[in-house]
Every structure is written in C-alpha cells, then in structure tokens.
C-alpha positions as CSV (number, residue, x, y, z in Angstrom):
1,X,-8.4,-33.9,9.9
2,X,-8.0,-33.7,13.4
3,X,-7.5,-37.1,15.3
4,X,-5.7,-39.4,17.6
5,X,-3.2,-40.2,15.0
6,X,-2.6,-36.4,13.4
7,X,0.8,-34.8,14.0
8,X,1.2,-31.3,15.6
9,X,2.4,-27.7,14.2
10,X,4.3,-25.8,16.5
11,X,5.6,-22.0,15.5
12,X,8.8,-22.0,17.1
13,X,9.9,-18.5,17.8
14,X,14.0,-18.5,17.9
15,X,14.6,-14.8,18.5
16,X,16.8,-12.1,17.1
17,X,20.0,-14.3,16.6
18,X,22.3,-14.4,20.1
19,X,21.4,-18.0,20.4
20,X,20.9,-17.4,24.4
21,X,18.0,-15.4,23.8
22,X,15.9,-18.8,22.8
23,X,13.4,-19.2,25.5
24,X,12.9,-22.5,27.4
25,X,10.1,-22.9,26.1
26,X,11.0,-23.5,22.8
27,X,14.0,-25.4,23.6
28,X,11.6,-28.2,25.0
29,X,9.9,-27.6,21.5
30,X,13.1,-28.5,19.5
31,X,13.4,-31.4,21.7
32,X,10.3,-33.0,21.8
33,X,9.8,-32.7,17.3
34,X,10.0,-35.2,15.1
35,X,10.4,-32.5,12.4
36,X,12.4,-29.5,11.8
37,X,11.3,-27.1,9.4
38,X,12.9,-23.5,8.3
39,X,12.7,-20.9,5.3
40,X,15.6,-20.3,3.3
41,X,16.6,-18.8,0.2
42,X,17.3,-21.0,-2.0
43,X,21.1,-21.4,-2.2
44,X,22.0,-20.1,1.3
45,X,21.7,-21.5,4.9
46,X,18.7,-20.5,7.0
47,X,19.5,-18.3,9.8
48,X,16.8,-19.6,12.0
49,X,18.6,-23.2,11.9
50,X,21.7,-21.4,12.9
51,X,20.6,-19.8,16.0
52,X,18.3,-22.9,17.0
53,X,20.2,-26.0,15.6
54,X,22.1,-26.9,18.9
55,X,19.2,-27.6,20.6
56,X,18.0,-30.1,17.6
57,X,18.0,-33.9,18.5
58,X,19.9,-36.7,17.1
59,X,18.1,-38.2,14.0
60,X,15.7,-35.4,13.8
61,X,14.6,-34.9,10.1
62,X,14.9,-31.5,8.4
63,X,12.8,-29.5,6.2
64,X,14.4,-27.0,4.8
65,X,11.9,-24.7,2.9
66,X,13.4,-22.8,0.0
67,X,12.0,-19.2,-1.2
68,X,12.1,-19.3,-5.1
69,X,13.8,-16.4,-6.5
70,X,11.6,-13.6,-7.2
71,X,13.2,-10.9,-5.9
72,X,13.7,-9.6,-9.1
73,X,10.0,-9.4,-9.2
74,X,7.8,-6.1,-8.5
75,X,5.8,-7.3,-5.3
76,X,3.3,-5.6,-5.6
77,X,2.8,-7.2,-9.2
78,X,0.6,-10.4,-10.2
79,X,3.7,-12.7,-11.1
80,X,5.5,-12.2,-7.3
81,X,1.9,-12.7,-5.6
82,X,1.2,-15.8,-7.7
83,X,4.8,-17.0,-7.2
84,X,4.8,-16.8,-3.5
85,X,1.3,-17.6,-2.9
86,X,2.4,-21.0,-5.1
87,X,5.5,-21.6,-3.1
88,X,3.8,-21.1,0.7
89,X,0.8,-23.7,-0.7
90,X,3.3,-25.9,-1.0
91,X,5.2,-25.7,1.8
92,X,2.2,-26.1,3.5
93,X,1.2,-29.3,1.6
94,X,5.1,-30.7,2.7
95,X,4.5,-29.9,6.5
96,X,0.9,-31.4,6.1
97,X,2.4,-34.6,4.9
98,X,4.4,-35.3,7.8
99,X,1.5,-34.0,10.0
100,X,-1.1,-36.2,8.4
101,X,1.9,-39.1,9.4
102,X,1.3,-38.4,12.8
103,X,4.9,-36.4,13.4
104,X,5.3,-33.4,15.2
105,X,6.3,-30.7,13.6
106,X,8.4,-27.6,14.6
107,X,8.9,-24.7,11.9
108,X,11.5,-22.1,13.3
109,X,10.8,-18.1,12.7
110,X,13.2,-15.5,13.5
111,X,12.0,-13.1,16.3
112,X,8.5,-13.7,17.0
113,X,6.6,-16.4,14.6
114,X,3.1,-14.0,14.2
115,X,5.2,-10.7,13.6
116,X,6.5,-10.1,10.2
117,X,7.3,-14.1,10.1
118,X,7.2,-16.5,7.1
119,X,5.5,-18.9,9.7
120,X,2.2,-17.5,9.7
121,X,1.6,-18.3,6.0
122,X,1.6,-22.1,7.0
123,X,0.0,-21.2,10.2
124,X,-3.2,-19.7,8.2
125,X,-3.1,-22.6,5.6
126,X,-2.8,-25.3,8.6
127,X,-3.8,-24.0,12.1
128,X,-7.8,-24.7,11.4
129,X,-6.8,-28.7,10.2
130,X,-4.0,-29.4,12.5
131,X,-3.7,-29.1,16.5
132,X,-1.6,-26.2,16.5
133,X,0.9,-24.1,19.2
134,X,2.6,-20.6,18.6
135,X,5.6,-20.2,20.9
136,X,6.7,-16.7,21.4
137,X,9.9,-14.9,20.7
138,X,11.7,-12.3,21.6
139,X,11.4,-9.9,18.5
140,X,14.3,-8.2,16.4
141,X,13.5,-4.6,17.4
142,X,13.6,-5.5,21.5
143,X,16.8,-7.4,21.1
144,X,17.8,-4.0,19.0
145,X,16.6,-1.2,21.1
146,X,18.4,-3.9,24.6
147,X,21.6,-3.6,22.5
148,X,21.3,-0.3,22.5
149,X,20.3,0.7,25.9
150,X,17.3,3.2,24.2
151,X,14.2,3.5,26.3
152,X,11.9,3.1,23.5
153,X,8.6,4.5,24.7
154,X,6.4,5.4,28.3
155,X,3.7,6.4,29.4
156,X,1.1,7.5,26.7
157,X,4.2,7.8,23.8
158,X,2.4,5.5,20.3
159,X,5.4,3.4,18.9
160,X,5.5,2.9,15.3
161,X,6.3,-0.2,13.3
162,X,6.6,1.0,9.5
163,X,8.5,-1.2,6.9
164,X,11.0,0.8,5.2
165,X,9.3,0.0,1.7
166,X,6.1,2.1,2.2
167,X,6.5,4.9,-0.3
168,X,9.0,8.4,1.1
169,X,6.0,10.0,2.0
170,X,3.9,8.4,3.6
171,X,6.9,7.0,5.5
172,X,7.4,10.5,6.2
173,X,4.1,11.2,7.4
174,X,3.9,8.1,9.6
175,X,6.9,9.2,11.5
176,X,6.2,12.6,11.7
177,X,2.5,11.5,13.5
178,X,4.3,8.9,16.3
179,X,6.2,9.7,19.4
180,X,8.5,6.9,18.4
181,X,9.4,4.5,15.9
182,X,11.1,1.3,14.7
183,X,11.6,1.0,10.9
184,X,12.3,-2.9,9.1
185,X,12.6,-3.9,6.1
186,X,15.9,-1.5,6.2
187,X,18.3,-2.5,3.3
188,X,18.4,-0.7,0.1
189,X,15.8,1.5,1.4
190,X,17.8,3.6,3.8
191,X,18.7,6.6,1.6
192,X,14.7,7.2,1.8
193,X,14.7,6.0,5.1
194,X,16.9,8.7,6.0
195,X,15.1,11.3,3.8
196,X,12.0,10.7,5.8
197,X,13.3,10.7,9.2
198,X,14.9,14.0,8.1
199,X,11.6,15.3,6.4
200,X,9.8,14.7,10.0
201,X,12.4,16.1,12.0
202,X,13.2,12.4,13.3
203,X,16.4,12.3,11.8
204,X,18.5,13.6,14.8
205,X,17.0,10.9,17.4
206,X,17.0,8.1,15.2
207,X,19.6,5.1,16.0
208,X,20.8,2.8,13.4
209,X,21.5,-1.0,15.0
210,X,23.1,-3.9,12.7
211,X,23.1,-7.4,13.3
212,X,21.5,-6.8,16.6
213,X,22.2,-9.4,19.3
214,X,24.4,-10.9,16.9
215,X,28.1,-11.4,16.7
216,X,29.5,-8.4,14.8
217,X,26.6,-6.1,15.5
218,X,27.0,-2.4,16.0
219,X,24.5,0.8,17.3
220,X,25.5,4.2,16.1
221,X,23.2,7.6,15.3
222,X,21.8,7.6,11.8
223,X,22.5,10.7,11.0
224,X,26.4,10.2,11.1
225,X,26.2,7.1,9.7
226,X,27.9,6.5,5.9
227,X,26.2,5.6,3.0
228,X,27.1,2.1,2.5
229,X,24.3,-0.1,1.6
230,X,22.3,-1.3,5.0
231,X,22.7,-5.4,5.1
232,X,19.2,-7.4,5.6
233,X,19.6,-7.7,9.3
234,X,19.5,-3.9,9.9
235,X,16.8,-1.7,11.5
236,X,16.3,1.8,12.5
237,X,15.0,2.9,15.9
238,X,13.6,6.4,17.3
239,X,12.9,6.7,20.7
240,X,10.4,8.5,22.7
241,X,10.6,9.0,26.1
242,X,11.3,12.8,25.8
243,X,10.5,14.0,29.1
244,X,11.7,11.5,31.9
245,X,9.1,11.1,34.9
C-alpha cells in the first residue's frame, strides 16, 4: 500500500516521564505529525500525552487509543488474548485510516517504543504496509537506576529484565542466576517480588524507585521498605558492580 500519496507511522518514544528527558529527535516528530496517537485506559488520561503534549502543534488531531477493560481477566486465558488481540486490530485499522489519507502519524510510547511498549503491536500489524520510523527513548529502568545514582552493571556482570508476574520461582531462580537485575511489572506483585529477591539472597542490594524521573518520585532499599501496595509506575533495581575496577 506503499505510494506517493500513503501517510507515515512514526514510534515516538517519550521517555520515563520528566518531560526534559524527550529527545530532539522526537520533538521534531511531534512537530512535523498530522496525527497524534496514545494508549489509554479507558476512563483515564494517557500519561504519554502528558509528558509529550507541549510539544504538540496547534490543530493537530488526536487519537486517543483506549484499552478495554480486561484486567479482571486471567491473561494468560483465551477471553484476555482474544480481547486484546481484537482491540490492537483495531487500533491498527484507525491509524491505517489516517495513513491510507496520506497523514503522518505519530503514536507516543512511554520509555522506549520496541521495549515492553503498546506501540509495537501497531508496529507489527503496520510497519510491512506503511513507511515506517521508530524513534528511540530513554527507557524507565535508566531514568530509574539515573535517579538513583546505582551503577547498574560493568564489565562482564549479565543484567536481568524479569517482569514481576513470572511465577515466585522462577523469578527466584532468574535472579539468583544474574549479576544484576531490574524487575517491571512491579504493583501488586511485590510481596513475591520481595520473597524472591530474599529467596536468592538479592534482597539486601535491591533498590525500590517510584515514579522515577517524575515529580513525586522516591528511591529507597527494598528491604526496609513498608508494605503498602507498589503503584503502576514502580520498579525494582539490583545492582552489580560488586568489585569496583
């Protein structure tokens, strides 16, 4: 469907949230779209428009994308699979409308638009029709471990990326095997998260960071941390970098 007159998709990575941490690049992005489009859930504002949205221009349209609610649904079940799989196709067929139209199109991702990002759901539905661009941004767990001044891993140390939702242990057998770690996907799952740190003898070096980058973030050691429920923008760090060179 590729032509003279076809729109194009742009992956617009916005960062962590601390608006300043937007690169140039996709500034000149936001700028240059006819078409602004985020993920939401349904109801609430989408925190991608909120770090990117001065950098909109007048008259630019909006396409907010809204998640239907299944997180009361087992994902790991048929009905959440079918439901989301239904919802990204289209999504997909909305941005292709305003492609096929000839409009650029910009669809903003937290962090980085290929890592853990809704974007790449379009991107695999669209990228082979459409000329396509990915801009890069700076992930949540480097604005995290910044925030917190933790060296994260040298030399030959293997960092981790485990989602706080694989089951205790192999969670705890994941950590147990890497030099260091980031754990996502924190939320309700930190009472196991914190079980398997401890289980792998992780537990003393790992770092809690909240909101990181963001106004009204924090950074303090897991292990004296309270048990009050972790919010959605949470993740855990453990650093490597035992012996300094």
């Amino acid at each position: 469907m590729t032509g003279p007159s076809c729109g194009r998709l742009i992956g617009v990575g916005v960062g962590p949230g601390d608006p300043e941490l937007l690169t140039l690049k996709a500034v000149r992005a936001l700028g240059a779209a006819d078409v602004v489009a985020y993920f939401s859930k349904l109801g609430n504002g989408s925190h991608a428009r909120a770090i990117a949205h001065a950098h909109f221009r007048p008259g630019i349209h909006e396409l907010p994308l809204g998640y239907p609610v299944t997180t009361e649904m087992p994902k790991d079940e048929a009905p959440y699979r079918t439901a989301i799989a239904a919802f990204y196709d289209a999504s997909a067929a909305r941005v292709a409308a305003h492609l096929d139209a000839g409009r650029t199109v910009a669809v903003l991702s937290e962090g980085d638009p290929l890592f853990y990002g809704s974007y790449m759901h379009l991107h695999v539905r669209l990228a082979e029709r459409y000329p396509t661009q990915v801009i890069a941004g700076v992930t949540g767990m480097s604005g995290c471990w910044s925030q917190a001044g933790a060296p994260i891993a040298q030399g030959d140390d293997v960092l981790s990326v485990l989602p706080g939702t694989l089951p205790e242990a192999e969670l705890a057998r994941r950590l147990a095997e890497a030099d260091a770690a980031v754990i996502m996907k924190v939320g309700r799952n930190l009472p196991k998260i914190r079980r398997a740190l401890e289980a792998s003898g992780r537990l003393e070096r790992a770092l809690y960071v909240e909101r990181g980058t963001m106004t009204g973030s924090l950074c303090e050691r897991l292990a004296t941390r309270g048990e009050a429920p972790a919010p959605y923008f949470a993740i855990v760090l453990v650093p490597g970098w035992r012996e300094r060179a």
